[in-house]
Backbone as JSON, one array per atom type, in Angstrom:
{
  "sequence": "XXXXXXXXXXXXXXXXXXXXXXXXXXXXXXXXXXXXXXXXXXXXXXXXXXXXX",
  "N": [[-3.14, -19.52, 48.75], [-6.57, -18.45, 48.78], [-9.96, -18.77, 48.97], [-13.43, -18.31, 48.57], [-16.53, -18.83, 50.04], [-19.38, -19.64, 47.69], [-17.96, -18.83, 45.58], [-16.46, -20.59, 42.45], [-15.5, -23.45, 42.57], [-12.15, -23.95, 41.17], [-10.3, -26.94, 41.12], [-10.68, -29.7, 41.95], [-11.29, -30.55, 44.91], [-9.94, -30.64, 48.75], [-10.99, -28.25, 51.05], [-9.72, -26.14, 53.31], [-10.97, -24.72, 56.38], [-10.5, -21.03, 57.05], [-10.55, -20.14, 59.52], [-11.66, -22.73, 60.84], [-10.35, -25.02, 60.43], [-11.73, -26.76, 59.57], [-12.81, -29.57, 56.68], [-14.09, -28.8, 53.36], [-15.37, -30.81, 50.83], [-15.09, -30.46, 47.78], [-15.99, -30.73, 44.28], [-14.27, -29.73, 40.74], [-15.75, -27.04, 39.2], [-17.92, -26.75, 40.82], [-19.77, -24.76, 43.67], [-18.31, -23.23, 46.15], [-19.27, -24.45, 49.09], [-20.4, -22.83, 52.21], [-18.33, -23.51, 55.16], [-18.74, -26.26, 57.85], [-19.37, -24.89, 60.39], [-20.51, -22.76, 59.3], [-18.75, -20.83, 58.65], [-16.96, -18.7, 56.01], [-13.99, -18.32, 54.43], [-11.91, -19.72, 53.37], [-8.21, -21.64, 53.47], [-6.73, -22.99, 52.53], [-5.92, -26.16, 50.23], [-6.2, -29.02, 49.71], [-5.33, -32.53, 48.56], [-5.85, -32.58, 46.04], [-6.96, -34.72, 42.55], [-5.49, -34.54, 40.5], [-2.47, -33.73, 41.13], [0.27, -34.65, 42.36], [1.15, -35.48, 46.05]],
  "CA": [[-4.38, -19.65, 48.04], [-7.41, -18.13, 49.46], [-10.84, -19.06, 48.2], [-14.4, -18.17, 49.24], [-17.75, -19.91, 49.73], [-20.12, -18.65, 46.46], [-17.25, -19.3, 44.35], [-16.93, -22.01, 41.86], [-14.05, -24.41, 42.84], [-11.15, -23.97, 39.74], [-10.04, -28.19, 40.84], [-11.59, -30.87, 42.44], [-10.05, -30.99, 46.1], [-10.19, -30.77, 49.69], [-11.06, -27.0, 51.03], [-9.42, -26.15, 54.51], [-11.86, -23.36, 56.73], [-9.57, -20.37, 57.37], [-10.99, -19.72, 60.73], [-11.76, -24.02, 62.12], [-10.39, -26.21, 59.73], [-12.97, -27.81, 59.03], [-12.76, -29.82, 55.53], [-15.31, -29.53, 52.86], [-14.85, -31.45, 49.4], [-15.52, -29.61, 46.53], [-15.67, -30.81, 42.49], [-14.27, -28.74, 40.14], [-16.97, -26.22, 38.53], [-18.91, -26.39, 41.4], [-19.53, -23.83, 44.41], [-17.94, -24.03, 47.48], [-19.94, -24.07, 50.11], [-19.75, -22.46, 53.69], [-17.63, -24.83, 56.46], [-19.93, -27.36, 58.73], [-19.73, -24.16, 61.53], [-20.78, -21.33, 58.68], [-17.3, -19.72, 57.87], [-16.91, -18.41, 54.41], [-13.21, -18.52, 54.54], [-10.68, -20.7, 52.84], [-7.23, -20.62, 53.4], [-6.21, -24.32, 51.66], [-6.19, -26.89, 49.49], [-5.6, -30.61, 49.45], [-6.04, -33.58, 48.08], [-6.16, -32.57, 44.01], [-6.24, -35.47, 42.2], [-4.26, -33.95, 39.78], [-1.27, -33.04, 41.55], [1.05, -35.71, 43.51], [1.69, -34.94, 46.97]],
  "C": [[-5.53, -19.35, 48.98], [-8.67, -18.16, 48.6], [-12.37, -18.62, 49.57], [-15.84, -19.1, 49.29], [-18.19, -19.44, 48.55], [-19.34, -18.83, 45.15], [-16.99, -20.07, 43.76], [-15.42, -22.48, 41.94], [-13.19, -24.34, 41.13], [-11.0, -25.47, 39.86], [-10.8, -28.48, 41.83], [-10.4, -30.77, 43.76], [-10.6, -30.72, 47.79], [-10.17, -28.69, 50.8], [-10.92, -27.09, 52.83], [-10.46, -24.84, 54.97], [-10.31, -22.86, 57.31], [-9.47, -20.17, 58.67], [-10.91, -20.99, 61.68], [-10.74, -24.83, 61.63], [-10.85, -27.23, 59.1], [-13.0, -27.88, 57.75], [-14.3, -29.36, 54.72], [-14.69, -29.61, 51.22], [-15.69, -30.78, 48.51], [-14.71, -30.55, 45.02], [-15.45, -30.08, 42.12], [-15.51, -28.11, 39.68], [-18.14, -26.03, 39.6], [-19.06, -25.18, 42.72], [-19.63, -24.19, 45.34], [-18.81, -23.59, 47.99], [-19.52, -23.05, 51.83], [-19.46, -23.59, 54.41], [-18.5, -25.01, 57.41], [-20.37, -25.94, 59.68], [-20.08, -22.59, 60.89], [-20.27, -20.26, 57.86], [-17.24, -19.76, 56.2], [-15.41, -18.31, 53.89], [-12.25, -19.52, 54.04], [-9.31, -20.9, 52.77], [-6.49, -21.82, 52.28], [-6.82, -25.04, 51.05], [-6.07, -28.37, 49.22], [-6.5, -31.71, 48.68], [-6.37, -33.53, 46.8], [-6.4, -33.74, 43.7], [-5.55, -35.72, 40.85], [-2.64, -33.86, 39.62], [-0.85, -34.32, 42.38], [1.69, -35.12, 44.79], [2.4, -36.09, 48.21]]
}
């Protein structure tokens, strides 16, 4: 799953940076932002609370 900043989150969850790691929490419908150090990059996902992990 690869996601970008600008784009509007599909679930509610925890957005990994592709480049630091660096988390940022995103609601569904809303748009992710860029990661604390700028990156536009996404490579993951955690933390739904949808989904059981």
């Amino acid at each position: 799953m690869t996601a970008h900043a600008g784009e509007k989150a599909q679930k509610t969850g925890d957005f990994y940076c592709a480049k630091c790691s660096e988390k940022v929490h995103v609601k569904q419908g809303d748009e992710i932002p860029r990661c604390p150090n700028g990156h536009t990059g996404f490579e993951s996902r955690r933390n739904e609370p949808d989904t059981k992990s």
